[in-house]
N, C-alpha and C positions, 0 to 999 in steps of 0.2 A: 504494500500500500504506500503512495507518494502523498505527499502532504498536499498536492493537486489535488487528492480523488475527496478529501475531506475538508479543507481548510475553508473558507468564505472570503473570499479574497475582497470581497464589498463590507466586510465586517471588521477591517484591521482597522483598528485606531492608535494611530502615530502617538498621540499625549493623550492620557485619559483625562477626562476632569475630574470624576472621583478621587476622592482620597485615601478612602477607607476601604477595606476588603467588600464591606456588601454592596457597596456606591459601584466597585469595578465589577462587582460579578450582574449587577444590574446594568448597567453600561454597556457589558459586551453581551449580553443575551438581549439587549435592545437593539445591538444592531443587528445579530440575526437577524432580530423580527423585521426589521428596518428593509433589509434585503432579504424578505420572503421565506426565512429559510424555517419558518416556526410555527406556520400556521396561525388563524387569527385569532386572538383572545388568548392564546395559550402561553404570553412571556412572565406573566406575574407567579402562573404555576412552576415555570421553570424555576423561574430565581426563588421562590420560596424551597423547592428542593435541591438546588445547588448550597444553598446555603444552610438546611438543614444536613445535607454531607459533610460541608466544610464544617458543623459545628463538631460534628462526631470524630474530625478526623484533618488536621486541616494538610492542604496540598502543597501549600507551603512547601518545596524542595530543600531550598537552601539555594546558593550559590547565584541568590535574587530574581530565581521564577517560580513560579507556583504556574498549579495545572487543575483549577478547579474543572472537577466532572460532575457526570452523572448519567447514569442509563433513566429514560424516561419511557411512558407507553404515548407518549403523544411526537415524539423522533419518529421520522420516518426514513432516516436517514443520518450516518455519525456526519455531522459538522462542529466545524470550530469557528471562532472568533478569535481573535489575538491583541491585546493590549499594553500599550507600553505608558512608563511610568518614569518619567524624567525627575520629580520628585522623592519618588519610593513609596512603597504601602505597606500597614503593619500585615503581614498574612499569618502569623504567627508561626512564621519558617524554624523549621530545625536548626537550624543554625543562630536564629531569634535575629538574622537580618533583612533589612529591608526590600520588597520584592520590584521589580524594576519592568518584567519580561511577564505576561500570563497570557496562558493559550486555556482558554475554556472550551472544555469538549462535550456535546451530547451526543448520546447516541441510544437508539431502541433498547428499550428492554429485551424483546426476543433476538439480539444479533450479539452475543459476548464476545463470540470471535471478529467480529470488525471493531470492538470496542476495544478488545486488546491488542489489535496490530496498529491502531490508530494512536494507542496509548505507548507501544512499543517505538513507533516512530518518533514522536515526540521526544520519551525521554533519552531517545538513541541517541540524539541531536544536541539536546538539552545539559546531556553531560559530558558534552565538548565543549572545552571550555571558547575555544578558536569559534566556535557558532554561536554560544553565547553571546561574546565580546561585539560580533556583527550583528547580532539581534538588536543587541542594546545600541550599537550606533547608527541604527537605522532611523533616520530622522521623519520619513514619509511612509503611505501606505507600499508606493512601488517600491521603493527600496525592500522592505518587507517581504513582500511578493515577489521578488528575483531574487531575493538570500535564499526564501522557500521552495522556488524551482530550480536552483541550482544544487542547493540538497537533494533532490529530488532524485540527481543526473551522478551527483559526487557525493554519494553517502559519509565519505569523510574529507568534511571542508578543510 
């Protein structure tokens, strides 16, 4: 699976305005909705169960990205959103530092195995630090969206 086949490439937001962990997980599950990808009526439900995950558990990686999820029955399909954070956000990362990088992922209830190759990709990426460092000085949506399709092509940037 290529971060093509899942990402929303109409959902990356270069500077969140949010501050806080529920303000970003709000944010980027509004721009799904935003670009069609969530059906209608249905982002208030997302975000109340994105963030009852992250209460149980939070995604918070460490090394300034967090990866809030969640399998929903209302996904019809695993997409993400991607947010970045020029500022920092508390996520309450393992590391207890500030998160900089978040890719929010849904994905179906009934599809575990596209939620784990989606999630596999992710932190494959994630825990390079050389793709990290480009994430984070990614200033615009497009810069964003060609670090993502160049992973795609060079699994190790």
């Amino acid at each position: 699976m290529n971060f093509a086949d899942f990402v929303c490439f109409e959902a990356i937001v270069p500077e969140l305005e949010a501050t806080d962990r529920d303000g970003v997980i709000a944010e980027l599950v509004m721009a799904l909705d935003k670009a069609k990808k969530l059906g209608r009526g249905n982002s208030q439900k997302i975000i109340k169960s994105i963030i009852k995950r992250e209460n149980e558990a939070s995604t918070g990686m460490g090394k300034g990205v967090a990866v809030p999820h969640v399998k929903h029955e209302i996904a019809k399909d695993v997409v993400a959103a991607i947010g970045q954070s020029s500022k920092g956000i508390d996520f309450c990362s393992l590391d207890k530092q500030p998160v900089y990088s978040v890719v929010l992922l849904i994905s179906p209830k009934d599809a575990p195995d596209k939620h784990l190759e989606a999630m596999e990709k992710v932190f494959k990426h994630l825990q390079q630090e050389k793709f990290r460092k480009f994430l984070r000085q990614s200033r615009n949506a497009e810069q964003i969206k060609d670090l993502l399709l160049e992973a795609d092509e060079k699994p190790f940037l």
